[in-house]
C-alpha positions in Angstrom: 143.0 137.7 125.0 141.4 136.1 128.2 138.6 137.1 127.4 138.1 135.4 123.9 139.1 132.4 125.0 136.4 132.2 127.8 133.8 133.3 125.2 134.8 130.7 123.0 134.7 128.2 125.8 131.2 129.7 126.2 130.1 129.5 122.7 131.3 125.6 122.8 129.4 124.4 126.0 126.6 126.4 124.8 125.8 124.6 121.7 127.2 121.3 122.9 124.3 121.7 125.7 122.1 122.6 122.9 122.7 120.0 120.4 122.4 117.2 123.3 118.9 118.6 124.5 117.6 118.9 120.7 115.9 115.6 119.4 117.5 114.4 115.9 114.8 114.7 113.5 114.6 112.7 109.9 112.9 114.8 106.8 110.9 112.4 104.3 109.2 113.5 101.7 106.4 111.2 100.2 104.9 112.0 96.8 102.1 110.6 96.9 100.3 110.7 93.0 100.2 113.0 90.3 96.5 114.1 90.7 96.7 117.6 89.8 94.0 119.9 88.8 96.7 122.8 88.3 99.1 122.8 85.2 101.8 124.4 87.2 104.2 125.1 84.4 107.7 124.0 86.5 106.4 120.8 88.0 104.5 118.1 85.0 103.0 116.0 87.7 99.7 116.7 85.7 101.2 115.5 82.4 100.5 111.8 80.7 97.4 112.0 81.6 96.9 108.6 83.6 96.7 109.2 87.8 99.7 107.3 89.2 98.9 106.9 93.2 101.3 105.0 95.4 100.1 101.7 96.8 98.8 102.1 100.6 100.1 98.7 101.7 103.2 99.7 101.0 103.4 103.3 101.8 101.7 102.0 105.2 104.5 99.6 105.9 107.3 101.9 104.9 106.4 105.0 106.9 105.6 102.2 110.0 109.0 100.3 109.3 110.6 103.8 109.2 109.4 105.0 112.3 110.5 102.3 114.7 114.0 101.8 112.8 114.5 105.8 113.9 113.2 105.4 117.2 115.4 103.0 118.2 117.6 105.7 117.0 116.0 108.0 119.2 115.4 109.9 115.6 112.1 111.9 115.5 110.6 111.4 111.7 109.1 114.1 110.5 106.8 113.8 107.2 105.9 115.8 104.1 103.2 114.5 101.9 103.3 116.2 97.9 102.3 115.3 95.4 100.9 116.8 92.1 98.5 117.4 95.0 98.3 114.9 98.0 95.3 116.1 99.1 93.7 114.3 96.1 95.8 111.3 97.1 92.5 108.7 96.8 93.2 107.6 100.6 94.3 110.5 102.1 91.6 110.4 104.8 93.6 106.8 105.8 97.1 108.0 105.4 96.4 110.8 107.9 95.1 108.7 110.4 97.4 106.3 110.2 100.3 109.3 110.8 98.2 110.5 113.7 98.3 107.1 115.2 101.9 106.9 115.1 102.2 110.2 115.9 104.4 111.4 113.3 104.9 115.1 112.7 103.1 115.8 109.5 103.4 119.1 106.7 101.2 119.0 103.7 102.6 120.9 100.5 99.0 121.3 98.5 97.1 123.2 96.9 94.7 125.5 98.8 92.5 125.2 96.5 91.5 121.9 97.4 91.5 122.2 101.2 87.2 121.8 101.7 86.0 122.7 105.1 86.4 118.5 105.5 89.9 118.0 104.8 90.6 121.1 107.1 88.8 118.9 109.9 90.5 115.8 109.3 94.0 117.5 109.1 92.9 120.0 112.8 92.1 116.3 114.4 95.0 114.5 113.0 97.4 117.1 114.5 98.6 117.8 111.3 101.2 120.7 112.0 101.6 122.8 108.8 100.2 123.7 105.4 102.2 124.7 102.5 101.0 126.3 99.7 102.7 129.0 97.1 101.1 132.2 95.9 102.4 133.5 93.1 101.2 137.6 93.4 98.6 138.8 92.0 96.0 136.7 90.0 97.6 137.5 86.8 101.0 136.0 87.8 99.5 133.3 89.6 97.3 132.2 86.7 100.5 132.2 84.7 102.4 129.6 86.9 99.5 127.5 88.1 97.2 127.9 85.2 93.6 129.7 84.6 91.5 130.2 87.5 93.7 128.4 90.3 93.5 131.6 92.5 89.7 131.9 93.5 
């Protein structure tokens, strides 16, 4: 009986020691247009047609704003860009500066079929820290989900 009590006094000061040493952290997710060259059949970013891009200024003054309201929390923010495809955000190349600057922790959810040799330098100098992208099988299954020829 001793000797679950000590191991749940354990247990406690383990994770309280844990949980102090960890940084918070803050998700946002920023969509940032509807570009899409897929037709992903459960997402409709691509549909109506007309692009739809956020404004800079203000996505600029938002994720600044944002950053220095959490760290006076001492809150780490931690950024995804999406989209349709953010990588066909028209200034992407600017946004990603701008989040290396402030050094922000950045994951892109694209498509890998727009990652040129170019946006993989700019996202290796920026520090960006992951890549997301979904496979759907073989080419058959992908084609199905993302439309024709989105796997080559």
């Amino acid at each position: 009986m001793n000797t679950d009590k000590n191991f749940k006094i354990y247990i406690t000061r383990l994770f309280k020691k844990r949980a102090e040493s960890t940084a918070k952290t803050f998700s946002i997710e920023l969509l940032l247009t509807n570009r899409c060259h897929n037709a992903c059949a459960y997402c409709g970013a691509w549909e109506g047609g007309k692009p739809a891009d956020i404004d800079f200024t203000d996505l600029r003054a938002f994720i600044t704003n944002t950053k220095f309201y959490l760290q006076g929390k001492n809150i780490q923010p931690h950024i995804a860009l999406c989209g349709g495809d953010p990588l066909r955000y028209p200034l992407f190349g600017n946004l990603v500066q701008l989040l290396a600057k402030l050094e922000l922790p950045v994951l892109i959810k694209g498509n890998p079929s727009t990652i040129t040799e170019d946006r993989a330098n700019l996202l290796k100098r920026s520090g960006c820290g992951a890549v997301k992208m979904t496979l759907f099988g073989n080419k058959t299954t992908h084609n199905r989900h993302r439309g024709p020829d989105t796997l080559d």
